[in-house]
N, C-alpha and C positions, 0 to 999 in steps of 0.2 A: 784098168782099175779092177780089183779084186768083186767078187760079187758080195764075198762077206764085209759086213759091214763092222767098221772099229770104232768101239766106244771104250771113253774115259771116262772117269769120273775120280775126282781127289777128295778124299775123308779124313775124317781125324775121328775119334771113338764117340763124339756128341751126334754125329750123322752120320752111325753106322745103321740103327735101324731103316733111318730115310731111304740112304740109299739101296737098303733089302728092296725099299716099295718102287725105288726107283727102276732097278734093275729088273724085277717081277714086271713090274709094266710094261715096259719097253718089249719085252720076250715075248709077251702077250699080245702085243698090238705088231709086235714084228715077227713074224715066224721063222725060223730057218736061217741060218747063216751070220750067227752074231759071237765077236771075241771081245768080251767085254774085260778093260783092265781096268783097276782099283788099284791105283794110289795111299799109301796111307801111313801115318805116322804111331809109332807105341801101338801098334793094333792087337788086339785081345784076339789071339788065334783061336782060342776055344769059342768065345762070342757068334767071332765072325761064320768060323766053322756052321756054327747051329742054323745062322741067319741062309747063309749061300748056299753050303752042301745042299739041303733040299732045293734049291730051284733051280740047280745046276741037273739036277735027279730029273728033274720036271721037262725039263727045255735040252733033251740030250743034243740038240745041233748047237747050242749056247756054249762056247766057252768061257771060261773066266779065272783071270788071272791076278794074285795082286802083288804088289810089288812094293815095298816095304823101304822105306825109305828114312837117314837117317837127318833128326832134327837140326841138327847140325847147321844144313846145309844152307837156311835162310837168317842164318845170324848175321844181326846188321839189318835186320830189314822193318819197319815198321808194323807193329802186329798189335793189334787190339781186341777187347771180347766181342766186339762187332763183325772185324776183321784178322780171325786169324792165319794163323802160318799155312794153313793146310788152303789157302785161297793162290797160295806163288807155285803152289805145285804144278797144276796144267802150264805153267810158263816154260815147266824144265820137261815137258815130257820127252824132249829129244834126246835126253841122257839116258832112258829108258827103254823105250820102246824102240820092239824089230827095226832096224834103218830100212825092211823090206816093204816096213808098211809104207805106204805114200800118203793116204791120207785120214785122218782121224777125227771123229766124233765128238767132240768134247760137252759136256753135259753137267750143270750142279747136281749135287744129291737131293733138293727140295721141290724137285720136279716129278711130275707124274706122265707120261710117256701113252696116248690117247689116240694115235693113229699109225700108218704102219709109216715106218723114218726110212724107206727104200725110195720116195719121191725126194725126199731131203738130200740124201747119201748122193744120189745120183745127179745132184746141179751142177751145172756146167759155169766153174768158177771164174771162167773168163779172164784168165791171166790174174787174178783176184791172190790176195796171201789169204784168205778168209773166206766164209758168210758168214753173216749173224742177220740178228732181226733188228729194227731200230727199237729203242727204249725215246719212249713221247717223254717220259717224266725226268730226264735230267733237266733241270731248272740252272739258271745261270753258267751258260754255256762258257760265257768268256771269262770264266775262271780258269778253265784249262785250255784257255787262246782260239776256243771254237765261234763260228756265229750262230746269232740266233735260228739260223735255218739251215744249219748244217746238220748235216747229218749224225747219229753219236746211236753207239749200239749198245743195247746189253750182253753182256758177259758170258749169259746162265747158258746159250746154246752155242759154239762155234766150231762150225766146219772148216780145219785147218790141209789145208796143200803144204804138208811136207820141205816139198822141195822149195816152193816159192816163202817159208818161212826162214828155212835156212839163209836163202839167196840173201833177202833184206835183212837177217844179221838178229830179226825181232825178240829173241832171248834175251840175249845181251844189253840190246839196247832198253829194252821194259827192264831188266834190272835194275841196270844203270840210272834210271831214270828214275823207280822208287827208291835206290838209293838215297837219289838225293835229294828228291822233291816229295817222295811218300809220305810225308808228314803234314802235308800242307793241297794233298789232292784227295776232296769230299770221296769220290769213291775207287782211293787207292790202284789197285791193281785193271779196272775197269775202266778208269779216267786212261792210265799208262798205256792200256791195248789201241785205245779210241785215238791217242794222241799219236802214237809210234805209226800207227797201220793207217794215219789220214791218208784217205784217197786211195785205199788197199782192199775193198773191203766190198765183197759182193752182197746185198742187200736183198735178205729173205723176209715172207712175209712173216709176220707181226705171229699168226698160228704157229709158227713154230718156237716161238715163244712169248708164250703169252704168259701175259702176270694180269691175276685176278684185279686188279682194278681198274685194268682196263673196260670192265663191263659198265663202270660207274662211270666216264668220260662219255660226252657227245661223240657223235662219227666223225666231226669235223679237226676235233682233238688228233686223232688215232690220222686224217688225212685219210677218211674212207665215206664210199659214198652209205647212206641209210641202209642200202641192201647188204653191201659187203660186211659191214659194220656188225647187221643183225646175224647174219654167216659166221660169223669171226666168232661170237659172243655164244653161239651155239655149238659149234663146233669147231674147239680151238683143237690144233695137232700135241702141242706139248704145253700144258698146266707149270707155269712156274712159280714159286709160292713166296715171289719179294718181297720189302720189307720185313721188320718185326712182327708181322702178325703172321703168325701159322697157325695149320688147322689144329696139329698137335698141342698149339696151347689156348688160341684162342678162336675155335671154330664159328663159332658165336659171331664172330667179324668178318669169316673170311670165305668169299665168292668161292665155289667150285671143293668146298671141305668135301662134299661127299664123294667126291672120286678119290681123295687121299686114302682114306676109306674103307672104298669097295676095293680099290688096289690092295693098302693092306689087308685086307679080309683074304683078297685073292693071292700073299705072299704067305699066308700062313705062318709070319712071324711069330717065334716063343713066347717072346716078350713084344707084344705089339703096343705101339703108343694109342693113348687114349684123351680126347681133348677134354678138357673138366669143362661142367656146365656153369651156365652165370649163376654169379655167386650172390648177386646183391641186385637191387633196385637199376644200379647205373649200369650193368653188364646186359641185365636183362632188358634195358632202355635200346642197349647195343645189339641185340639182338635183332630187336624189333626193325631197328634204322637199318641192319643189314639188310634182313627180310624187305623191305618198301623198298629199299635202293637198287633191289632182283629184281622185283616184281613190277615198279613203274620208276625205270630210273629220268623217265622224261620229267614226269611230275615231281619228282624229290630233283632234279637241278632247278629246276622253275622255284620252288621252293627256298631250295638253297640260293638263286641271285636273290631274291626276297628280305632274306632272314641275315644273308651271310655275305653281302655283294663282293666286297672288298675279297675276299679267301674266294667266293666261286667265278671273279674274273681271273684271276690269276690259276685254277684249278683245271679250267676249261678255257683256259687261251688256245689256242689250235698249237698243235703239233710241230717240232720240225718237221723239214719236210725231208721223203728219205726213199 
């Protein structure tokens, strides 16, 4: 296996900044030896130009390539303002990329990149077509035939083996599958990976992707002991910014805004995003609830079974396990 490390990432023109902050991160916390490719649909060359050329100037061992693809190609497939087209692309990277590479990086653009990804690169996938991290918060597993304590990953990080994706046919078959059923699976392309790849799938910790709300859950949620839990919550490896709520829109909400941030600040984007402040009485109420839920999240769930039992046992039911 190559020493450089391969990253993906697939955009569309609403997450080309992100990915500027995504891709500046990653360089920073990973020094030396990264060929990053970009995915992307309709993409504004001049845009992009402004955004990358400099941080390609910045990180001369960085390469970066993007590769341009046409809309075409996912006609037929279920695509929503939640979910759109540029989400099926990591599915086809094998029509794309070197066949020399073996194995690849793949990463959303809403992430922030916080430790060096050379302990990740280098996991020994154990016959595995995958890693990824488990995602605690898919609720109602047996909508897509899972059980309650099975295992189910998120998306936003996966380290793919090449060859062993080939082997299992996994393109095709996640196609296939959103074809027919994509309309009627909560998290589309995500549920399809989880379902195709059961029992495929080597299981990274929760750091390498982690989603800001996870700081709000118990350790027992997460399936971590008190200490690892408080570890996790301080020093996550990669920042992923799920759900609706972002920093860029609503920072005010959301755990971990200031590294989006200091990352943009450190990509030196043209046009950098900016989150607007609360506007009104009930944003600035949101404020405050974020703030207490950082700062003593034990007391604000005590709080919450109190005020809220019914929404905080089901919020805080423990974890699959994974």
């Amino acid at each position: 296996m190559t020493d450089r490390i391969c990253i993906l990432l697939c955009v569309d023109e609403n997450y080309r900044r992100q990915a500027g902050v995504a891709v500046s991160s990653l360089a920073r916390a990973t020094p030396g030896g990264l060929d990053v490719h970009i995915a992307a649909f309709d993409r504004d060359r001049a845009a992009s130009a402004a955004i990358f050329d400099p941080l390609v100037a910045r990180h001369p061992d960085m390469s970066l390539t993007f590769h341009d693809l046409d809309a075409s190609v996912f006609d037929g497939l279920h695509v929503t303002k939640a979910f759109p087209r540029s989400i099926y692309t990591r599915l086809i990277f094998d029509r794309f990329l070197d066949p020399a590479i073996e194995r690849v990086l793949y990463i959303d653009a809403d992430v922030v990149v916080c430790g060096d990804l050379r302990p990740l690169w280098s996991t020994d996938l154990g016959g595995a077509v995958l890693a990824a991290s488990r995602d605690p918060f898919r609720q109602d597993p047996e909508q897509i035939g899972f059980a309650e304590d099975e295992p189910y990953f998120n998306s936003g990080m996966l380290l793919i083996d090449r060859a062993r994706w080939r082997q299992e046919g996994a393109e095709y078959a996640i196609l296939d599958l959103l074809a027919a059923r994509g309309r009627e699976l909560p998290w589309m392309d995500q549920d399809a990976l989880n379902m195709v790849l059961r029992g495929k799938v080597r299981f990274v910790g929760m750091e390498w992707n982690y989603q800001p709300r996870c700081a709000d859950v118990p350790p027992d949620f997460l399936q971590l002991t008190e200490a690892d839990y408080r570890e996790l919550r301080r020093r996550p490896r990669l920042v992923h910014y799920t759900t609706s709520h972002k920093p860029w829109n609503e920072a005010f909400r959301v755990h971990y805004s200031d590294l989006f941030f200091a990352a943009q600040d450190a990509a030196g984007l043209p046009d950098p995003l900016r989150s607007r402040r609360p506007q009104n009485a009930a944003e600035r109420a949101l404020a405050v609830k974020t703030a207490l839920r950082w700062r003593f999240p034990g007391a604000f769930r005590a709080l919450r079974r109190v005020l809220k039992p019914q929404a905080a046992a089901r919020m805080y039911r423990a974890g699959p396990q994974g």
